[in-house]
C-alpha positions in Angstrom: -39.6 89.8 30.0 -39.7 93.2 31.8 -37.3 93.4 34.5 -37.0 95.3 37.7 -35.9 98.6 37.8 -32.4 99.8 39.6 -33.1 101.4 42.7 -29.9 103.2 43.6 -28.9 105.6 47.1 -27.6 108.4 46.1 -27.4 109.6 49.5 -28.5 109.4 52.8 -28.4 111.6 56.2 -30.2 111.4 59.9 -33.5 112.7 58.4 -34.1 111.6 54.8 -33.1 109.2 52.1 -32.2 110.4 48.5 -32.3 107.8 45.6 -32.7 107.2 42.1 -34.9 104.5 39.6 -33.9 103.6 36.7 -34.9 100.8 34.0 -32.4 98.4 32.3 -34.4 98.1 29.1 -35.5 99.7 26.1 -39.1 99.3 27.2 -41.3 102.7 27.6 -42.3 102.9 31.4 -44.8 105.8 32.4 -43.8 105.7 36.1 -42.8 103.9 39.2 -44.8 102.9 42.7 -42.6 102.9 45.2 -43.1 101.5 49.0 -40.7 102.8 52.2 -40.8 100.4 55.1 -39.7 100.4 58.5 -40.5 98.9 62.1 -41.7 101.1 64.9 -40.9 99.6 68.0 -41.5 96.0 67.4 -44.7 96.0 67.1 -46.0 97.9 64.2 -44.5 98.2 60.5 -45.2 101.4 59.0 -45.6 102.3 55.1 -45.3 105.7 52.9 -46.1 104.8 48.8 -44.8 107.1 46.5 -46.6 107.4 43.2 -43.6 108.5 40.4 -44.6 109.8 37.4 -41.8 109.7 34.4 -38.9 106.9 33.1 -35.8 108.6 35.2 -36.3 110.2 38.7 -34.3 110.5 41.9 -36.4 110.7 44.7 -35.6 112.6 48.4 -37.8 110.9 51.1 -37.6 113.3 54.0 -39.0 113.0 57.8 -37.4 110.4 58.8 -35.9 108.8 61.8 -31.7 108.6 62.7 -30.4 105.3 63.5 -33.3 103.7 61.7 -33.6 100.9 58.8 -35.7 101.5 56.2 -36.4 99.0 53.2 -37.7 100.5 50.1 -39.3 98.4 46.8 -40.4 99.5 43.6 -41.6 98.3 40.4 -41.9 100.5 37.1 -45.4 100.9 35.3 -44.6 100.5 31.4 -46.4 99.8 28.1 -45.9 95.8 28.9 -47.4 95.6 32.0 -45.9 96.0 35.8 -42.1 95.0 36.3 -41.1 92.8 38.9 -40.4 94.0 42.6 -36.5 95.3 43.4 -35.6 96.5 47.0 -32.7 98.0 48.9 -32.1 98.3 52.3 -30.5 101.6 54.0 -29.9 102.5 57.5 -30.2 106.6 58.1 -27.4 107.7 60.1 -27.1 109.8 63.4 -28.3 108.5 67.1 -31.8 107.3 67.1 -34.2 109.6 69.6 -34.7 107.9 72.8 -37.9 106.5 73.6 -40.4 108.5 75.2 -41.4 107.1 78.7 -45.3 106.7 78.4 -47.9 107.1 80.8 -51.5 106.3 80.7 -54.5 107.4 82.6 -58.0 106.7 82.1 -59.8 110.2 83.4 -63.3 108.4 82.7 -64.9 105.4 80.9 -64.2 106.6 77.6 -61.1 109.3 77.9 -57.6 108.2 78.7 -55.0 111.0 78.9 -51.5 110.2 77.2 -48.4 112.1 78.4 -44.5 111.5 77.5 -41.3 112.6 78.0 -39.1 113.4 75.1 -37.7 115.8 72.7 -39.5 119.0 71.5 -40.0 120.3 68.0 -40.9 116.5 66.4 -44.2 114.7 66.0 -45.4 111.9 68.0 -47.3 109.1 67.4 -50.0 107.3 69.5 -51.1 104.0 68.5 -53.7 102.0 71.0 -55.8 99.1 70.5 -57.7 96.2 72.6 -54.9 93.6 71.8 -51.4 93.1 70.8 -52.1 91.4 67.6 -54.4 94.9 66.8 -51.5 97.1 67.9 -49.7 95.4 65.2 -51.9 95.2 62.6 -54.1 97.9 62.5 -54.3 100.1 65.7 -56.0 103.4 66.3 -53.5 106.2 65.9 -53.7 109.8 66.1 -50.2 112.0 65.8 -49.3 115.5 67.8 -46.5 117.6 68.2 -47.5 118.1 72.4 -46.0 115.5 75.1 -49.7 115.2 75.8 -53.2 114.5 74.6 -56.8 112.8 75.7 -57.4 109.9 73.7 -61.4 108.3 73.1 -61.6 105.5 73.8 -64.9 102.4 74.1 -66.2 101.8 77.3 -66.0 98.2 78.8 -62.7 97.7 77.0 -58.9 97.5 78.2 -56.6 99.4 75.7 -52.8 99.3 75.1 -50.7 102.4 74.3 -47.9 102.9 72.4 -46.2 106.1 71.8 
């Protein structure tokens, strides 16, 4: 039986997320797929895969968000097949970034200009859709470091915005 590998934090700050994988078993493994989760807003759970290469590694996940919890999984590649999932569960520290106050306005049929208030020097998000239940599960989304941007949209159709 192959067992799951030992995700371990090593450390942790406001921005990033540092930890290591190891394997509990004399069994050759070639590398590891690990998964980052966390929730933005309520409404839509977001995903980075890393693809790990080696037995050993300790890992630094930067760009992330203070105040936030994140839950990573992983499972080791080896000569036997694919382990079973492990997972941990950290929360970054610092003060989690206020959210930006969103407004929306359509300038035509198919154009909607986005604009937001909220801290400089980061990258924001913009996730619409027709629905709530596509806002969660697979929205439009386009990312800029501006408080602004024009977003294209179908005609005949009533969007939401999230930023």
């Amino acid at each position: 039986v192959i067992p799951p590998p030992v995700i371990h934090i090593e450390s942790y700050s406001e921005d990033s997320i540092s930890f290591s994988l190891r394997m509990t078993t004399n069994i050759k493994v070639s590398g590891y797929v690990v998964n980052i989760y966390w929730t933005f807003d309520t409404h839509r759970q977001e995903k980075r895969t890393l693809i790990i290469e080696g037995e050993k590694s300790i890992q630094k996940v930067a760009n992330l968000t203070a105040h936030t919890p994140y839950e990573i999984s992983a499972w080791a590649k080896t000569e036997l097949g694919d382990s079973p999932l492990s997972f941990v569960h950290v929360v970054t520290s610092g003060t989690r970034p206020a959210s930006p106050s969103l407004k929306a306005k359509a300038i035509n049929q198919t154009a909607v200009e986005c604009s937001w208030t909220g801290p400089k020097n980061v990258v924001y998000g913009i996730f619409y859709a027709t629905s709530f239940l596509e806002l969660y599960r697979s929205p439009h989304n386009t990312t800029t470091t501006s408080h602004n941007i024009t977003v294209i949209v179908q005609r005949d159709e009533q969007y939401l915005f999230l930023v």
